[in-house]
C-alpha positions in Angstrom: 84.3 104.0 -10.4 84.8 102.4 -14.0 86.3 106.3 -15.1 88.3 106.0 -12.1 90.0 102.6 -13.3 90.2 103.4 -16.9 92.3 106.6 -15.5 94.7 104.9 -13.3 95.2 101.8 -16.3 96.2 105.0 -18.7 98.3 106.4 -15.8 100.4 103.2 -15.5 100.3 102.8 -19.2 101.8 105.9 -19.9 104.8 105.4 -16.6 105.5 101.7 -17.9 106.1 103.4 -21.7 108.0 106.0 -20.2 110.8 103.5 -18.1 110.7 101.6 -21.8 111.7 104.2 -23.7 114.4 105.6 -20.7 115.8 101.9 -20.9 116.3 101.6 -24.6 117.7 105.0 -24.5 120.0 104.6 -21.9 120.9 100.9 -23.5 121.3 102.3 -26.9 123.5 105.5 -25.6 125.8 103.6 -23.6 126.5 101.2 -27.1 127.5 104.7 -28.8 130.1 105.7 -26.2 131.7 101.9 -26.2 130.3 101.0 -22.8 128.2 98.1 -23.3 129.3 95.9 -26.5 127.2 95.8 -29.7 124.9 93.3 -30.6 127.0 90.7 -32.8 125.7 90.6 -36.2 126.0 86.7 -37.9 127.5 87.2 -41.1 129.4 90.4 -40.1 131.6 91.6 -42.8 135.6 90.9 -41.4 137.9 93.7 -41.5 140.9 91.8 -40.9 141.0 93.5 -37.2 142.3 89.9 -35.7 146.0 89.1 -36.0 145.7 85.1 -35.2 142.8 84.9 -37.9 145.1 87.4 -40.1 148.2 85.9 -39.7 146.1 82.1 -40.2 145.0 83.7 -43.7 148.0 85.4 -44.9 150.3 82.5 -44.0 148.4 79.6 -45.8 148.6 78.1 -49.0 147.6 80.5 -51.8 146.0 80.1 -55.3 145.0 81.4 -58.4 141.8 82.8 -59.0 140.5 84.1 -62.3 138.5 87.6 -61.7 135.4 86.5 -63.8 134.7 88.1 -67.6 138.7 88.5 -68.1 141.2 86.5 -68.1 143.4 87.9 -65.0 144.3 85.3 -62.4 145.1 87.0 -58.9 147.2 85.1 -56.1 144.7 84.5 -52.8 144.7 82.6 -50.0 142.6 79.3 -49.5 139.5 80.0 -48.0 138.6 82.7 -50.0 136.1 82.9 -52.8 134.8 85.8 -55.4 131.3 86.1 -56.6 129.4 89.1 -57.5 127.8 91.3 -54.9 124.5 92.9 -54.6 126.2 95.7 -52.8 127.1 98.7 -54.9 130.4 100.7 -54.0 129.1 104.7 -52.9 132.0 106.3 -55.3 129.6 108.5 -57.4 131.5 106.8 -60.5 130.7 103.2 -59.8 127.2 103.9 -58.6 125.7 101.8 -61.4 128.7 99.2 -61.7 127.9 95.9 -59.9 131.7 94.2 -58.0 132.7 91.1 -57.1 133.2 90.9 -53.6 135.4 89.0 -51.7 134.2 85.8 -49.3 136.1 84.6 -46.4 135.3 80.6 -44.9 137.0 80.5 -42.1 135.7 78.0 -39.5 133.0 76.9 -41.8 131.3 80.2 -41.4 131.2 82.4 -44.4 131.9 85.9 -43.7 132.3 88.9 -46.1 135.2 90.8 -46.6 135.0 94.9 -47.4 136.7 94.2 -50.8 135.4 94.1 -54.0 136.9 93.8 -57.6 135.7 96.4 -60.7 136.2 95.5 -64.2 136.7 99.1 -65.1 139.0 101.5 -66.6 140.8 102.7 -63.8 142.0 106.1 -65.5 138.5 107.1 -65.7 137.9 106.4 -62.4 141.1 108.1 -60.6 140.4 111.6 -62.5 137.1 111.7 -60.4 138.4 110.6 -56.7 141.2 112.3 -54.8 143.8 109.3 -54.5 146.8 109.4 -52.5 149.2 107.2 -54.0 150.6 104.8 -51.2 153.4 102.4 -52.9 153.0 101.0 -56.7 149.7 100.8 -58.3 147.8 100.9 -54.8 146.1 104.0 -53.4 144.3 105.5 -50.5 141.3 108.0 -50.9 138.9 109.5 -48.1 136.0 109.1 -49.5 132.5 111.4 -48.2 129.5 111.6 -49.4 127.4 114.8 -47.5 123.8 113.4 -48.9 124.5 110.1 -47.4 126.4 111.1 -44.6 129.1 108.5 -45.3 132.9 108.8 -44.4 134.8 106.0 -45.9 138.8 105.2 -46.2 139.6 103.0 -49.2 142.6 101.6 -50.5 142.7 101.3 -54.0 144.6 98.5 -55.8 145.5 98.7 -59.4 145.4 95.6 -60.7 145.1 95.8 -64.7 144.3 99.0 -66.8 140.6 97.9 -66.6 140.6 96.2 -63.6 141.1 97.3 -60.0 140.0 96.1 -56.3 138.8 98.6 -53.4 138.5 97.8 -50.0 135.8 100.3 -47.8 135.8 100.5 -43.9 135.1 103.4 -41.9 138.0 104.4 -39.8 140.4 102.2 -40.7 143.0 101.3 -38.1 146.5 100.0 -39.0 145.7 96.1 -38.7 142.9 96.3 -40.7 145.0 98.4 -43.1 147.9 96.0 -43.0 146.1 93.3 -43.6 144.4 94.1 -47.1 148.2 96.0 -48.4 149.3 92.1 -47.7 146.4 90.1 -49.0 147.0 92.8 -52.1 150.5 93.0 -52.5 150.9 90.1 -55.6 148.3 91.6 -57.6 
């Protein structure tokens, strides 16, 4: 009788595991094909995908910021701030070069932005990354990298002979795009 129950225990151990793993399966699939919304990260990067927060940012007061270790002052809005990240950019040329990244407040909730300033020569960079040039001293490149499986867009803003910015998001749409040409356009 006691083999009999420890059977029928594993039995419905193994059917509950089963309808589990169907569930998160299921869950997780529907996610991928845009069906069901993904879990909202806190601190999730912004890609400047929201024309009222866009148009908030772009339209306010702006000021100076000096890009730390030179003496280059950049026009920004309020609201943001510049430190240095712990986030290397995946360009095989800047794989050992720690940024500055970008920091949006807005709300009183901090949230990262995909942009980060290098404090590099630039030439050397653009001879090893296929950039498209889009209008004076800014660039696009597609960036891919087949070990890491990564598929970026970046736009590329010259800013100084040794000092440039890069913004990174996969698939870039055109607000998002629009959005970092205009926060870069004074630089």
């Amino acid at each position: 009788m006691k083999k009999l129950k420890f059977i029928l225990l594993i039995l419905v151990s193994i059917f509950c595991l089963n309808s589990c793993l169907t569930t998160a399966f299921v869950i997780a699939s529907m996610q991928g094909d845009g069906l069901l919304p993904t879990p909202e990260l806190k601190n999730n990067t912004y890609h400047g995908n929201n024309k009222k927060i866009n148009s908030l940012i772009l339209s306010g007061n702006k000021k100076k910021m000096r890009i730390k270790n030179t003496n280059k002052e950049i026009l920004v809005p309020e609201g943001f701030d510049l430190r240095e990240s712990p986030i290397f950019l995946f360009n095989n040329s800047l794989s050992s070069v720690k940024p500055l990244r970008f920091y949006l407040y807005y709300k009183n909730e901090e949230r990262p932005l995909p942009l980060y300033i290098y404090t590099e020569n630039f030439e050397e960079f653009s001879k090893k990354e296929n950039l498209v040039k889009i209008n004076e001293n800014t660039y696009f490149n597609k960036f891919e990298d087949n070990s890491k499986k990564i598929k970026l867009d970046q736009i590329i803003k010259k800013i100084d002979d040794n000092i440039f910015a890069v913004v990174n998001i996969a698939d870039m749409k055109d607000i998002s795009k629009n959005f970092f040409l205009e926060l870069m356009k004074d630089w």
